[in-house]
N, C-alpha and C positions, 0 to 999 in steps of 0.2 A: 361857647368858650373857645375853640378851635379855631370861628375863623376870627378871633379877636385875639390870639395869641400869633397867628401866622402875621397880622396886621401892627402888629406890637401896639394893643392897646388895650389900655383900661377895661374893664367892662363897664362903666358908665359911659366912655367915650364910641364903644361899638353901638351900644345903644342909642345915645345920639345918635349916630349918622345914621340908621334905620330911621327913628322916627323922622327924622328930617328928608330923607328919601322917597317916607310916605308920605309926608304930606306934600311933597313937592308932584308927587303923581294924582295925588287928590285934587289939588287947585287945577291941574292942565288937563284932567280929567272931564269932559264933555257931558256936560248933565243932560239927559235923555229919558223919555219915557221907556220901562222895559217891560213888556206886554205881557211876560211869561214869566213868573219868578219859580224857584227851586228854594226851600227852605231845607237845610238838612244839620244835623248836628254830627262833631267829628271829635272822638274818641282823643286827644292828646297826651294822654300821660296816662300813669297808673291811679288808683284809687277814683276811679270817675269819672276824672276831671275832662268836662268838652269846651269846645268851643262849638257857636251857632255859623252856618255857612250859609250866604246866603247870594245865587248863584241865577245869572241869565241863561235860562235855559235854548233858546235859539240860539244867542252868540257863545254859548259856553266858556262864559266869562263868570270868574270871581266878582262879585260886586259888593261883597260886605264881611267882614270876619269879627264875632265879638265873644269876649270873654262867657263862659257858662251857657246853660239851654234855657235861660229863665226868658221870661216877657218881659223883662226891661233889656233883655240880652237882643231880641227883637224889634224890640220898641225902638232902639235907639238908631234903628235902621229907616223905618217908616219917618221917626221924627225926620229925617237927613233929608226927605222925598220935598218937594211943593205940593200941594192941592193937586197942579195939574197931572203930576207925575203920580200919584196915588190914583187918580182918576182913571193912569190910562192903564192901570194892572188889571188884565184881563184873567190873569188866573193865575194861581199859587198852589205848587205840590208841597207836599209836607208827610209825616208821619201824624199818626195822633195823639198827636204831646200837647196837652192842654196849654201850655204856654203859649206855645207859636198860634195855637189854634182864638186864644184868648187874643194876642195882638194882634193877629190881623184882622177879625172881627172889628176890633178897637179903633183901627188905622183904615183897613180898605174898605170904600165903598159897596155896598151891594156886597161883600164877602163870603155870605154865605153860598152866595150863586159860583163864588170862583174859587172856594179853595177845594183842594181833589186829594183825598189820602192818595201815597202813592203807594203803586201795585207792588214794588218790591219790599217795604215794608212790611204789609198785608202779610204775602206771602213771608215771610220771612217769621211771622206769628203761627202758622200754620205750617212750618217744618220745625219749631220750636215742638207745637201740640205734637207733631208723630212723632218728634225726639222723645216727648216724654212718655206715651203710651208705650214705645219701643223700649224705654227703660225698666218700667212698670213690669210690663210683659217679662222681657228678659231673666229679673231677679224672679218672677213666680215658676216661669220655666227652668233655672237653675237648681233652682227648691226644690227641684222632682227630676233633676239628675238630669235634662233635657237642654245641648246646648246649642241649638237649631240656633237662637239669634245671636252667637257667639261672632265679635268682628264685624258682624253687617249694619255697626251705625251708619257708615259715609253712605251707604248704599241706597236707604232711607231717604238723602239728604237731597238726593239728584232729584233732575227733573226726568224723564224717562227719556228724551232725546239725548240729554247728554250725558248717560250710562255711560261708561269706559266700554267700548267691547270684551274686553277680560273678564268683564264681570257678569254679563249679561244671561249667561245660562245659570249662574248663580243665583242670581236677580228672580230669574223666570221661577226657577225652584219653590224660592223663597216665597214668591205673590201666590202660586199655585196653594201653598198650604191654606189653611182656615186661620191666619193671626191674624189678631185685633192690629198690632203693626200695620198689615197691607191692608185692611179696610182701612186705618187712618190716613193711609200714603195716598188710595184711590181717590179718597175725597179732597185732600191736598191738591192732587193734583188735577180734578174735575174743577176745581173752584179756577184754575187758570183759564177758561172758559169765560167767564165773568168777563175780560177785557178784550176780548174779540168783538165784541156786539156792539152799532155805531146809533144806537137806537136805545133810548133809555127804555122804553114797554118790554124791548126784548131780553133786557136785560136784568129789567126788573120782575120779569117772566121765569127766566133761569135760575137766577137769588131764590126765586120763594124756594123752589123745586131744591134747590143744593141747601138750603140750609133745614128744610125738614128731615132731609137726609141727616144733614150733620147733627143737627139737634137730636134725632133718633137714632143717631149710632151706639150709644151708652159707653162713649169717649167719651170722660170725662174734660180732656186738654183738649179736644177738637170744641165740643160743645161751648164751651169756653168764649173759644176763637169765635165760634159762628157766633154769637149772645156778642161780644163787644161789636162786631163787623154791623150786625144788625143796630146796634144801639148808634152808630155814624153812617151809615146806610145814603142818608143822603148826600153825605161827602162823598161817598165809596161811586156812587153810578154819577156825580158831575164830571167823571172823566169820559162819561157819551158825549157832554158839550164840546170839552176841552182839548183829550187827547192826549192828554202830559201826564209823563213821569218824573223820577227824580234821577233818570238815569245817567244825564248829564254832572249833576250834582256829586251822585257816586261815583262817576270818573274823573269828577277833581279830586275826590276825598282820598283815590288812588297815587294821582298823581303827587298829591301832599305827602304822603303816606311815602315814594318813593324820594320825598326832599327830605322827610325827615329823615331815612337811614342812608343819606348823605353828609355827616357831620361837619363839613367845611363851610356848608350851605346851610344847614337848617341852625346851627350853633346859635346865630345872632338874634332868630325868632324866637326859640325856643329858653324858657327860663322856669 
């Protein structure tokens, strides 16, 4: 609305020249195989509502933006591809969202060899699981006049390199005691071990060894985590083949993120 009241125009008429802007970048737009795809979805508004991102991970290029996370939301990206261009996708990061996982299945050849859960995902399920044993814990320790985990969510949240220095004798404190918390956080953060390993035996050597752990921690939100991770297992270690993250993906979903609280800019996109 802003930059269409700066422009003295309609809002039907801003929105014309958008679509006519994009399609004019679509036609001169160079059709190419892109080896590495980034599937990710990006939060737009309140109540839910996403759109699908679908992103060259090498040239860190946008290459698809569609309404909702559904598999027609993705589908309609594959349909855009030729044969030859589906053929040459050598690999696809994504989350474990049945949809994306159902189209590309659908669309790319050989798929199941190429698509790879991405690691920040993963991880990002497994500081969920310490969030919630840390809650857990918290209220039973309040219950009994004990505010040891009083304040210390962020703390939880980190990876252990990138602790604030301010915090870290705190930090030390806190692991030192016997809570279910820092056994959750230990295994969170042994499981980052997983993506070092360029050899899938060795990696699938370390899996078994961390998830018996997790599974025998009687964490219930870790055990959780470990049980779906294993249930995709073979997507989880196609990243020995591959390599790829979604990390690219998630620094566009930033850079969006910094055009939305641009209002003169993002005004004409966003409805």
């Amino acid at each position: 609305m802003g930059a269409a009241r700066l422009l003295r125009l309609s809002w039907d008429e801003a929105w014309g020249v958008m679509e006519r802007a994009v399609a004019r970048g679509m036609q001169v737009k160079k059709r190419r195989i892109i080896r590495r795809l980034g599937v990710d979805e990006k939060a737009v508004a309140r109540r839910h509502q996403y759109v699908t991102l679908v992103s060259d991970l090498d040239r860190g290029t946008v290459e698809f933006i569609a309404d909702d996370r559904k598999k027609s939301s993705l589908d309609a990206y594959y349909q855009s591809l030729t044969s030859r261009q589906l053929a040459g996708i050598r690999a696809v990061a994504m989350d474990m969202w049945e949809p994306f996982i159902s189209s590309t299945t659908w669309h790319v050849p050989d798929a199941a060899a190429k698509i790879v859960f991405d690691r920040f995902h993963i991880m990002k399920h497994m500081v969920e699981a310490v969030d919630s044993v840390r809650k857990a814990e918290h209220r039973r320790l309040q219950a009994a006049g004990d505010e040891t985990l009083k304040r210390s969510k962020y703390l939880w949240l980190f990876s252990a390199e990138n602790l604030p220095e301010r915090y870290k004798a705190w930090f030390a404190r806190l692991k030192a005691l016997e809570l279910k918390t820092g056994r959750a956080w230990a295994i969170k953060e042994s499981l980052r071990r997983l993506w070092t390993y360029r050899r899938k035996g060795w990696a699938t050597r370390f899996w078994k060894e961390w998830y018996f752990w997790a599974t025998h921690s009687r964490l219930r939100p870790v055990v959780k985590v470990a049980r779906m991770l294993q249930s995709h297992l073979a997507n989880v270690l196609t990243y020995c083949d591959h390599g790829i993250t979604n990390a690219t993906s998630e620094g566009l979903n930033s850079k969006i993120q910094t055009v939305k609280k641009t209002p003169t800019v993002f005004a004409i996109a966003s409805t």
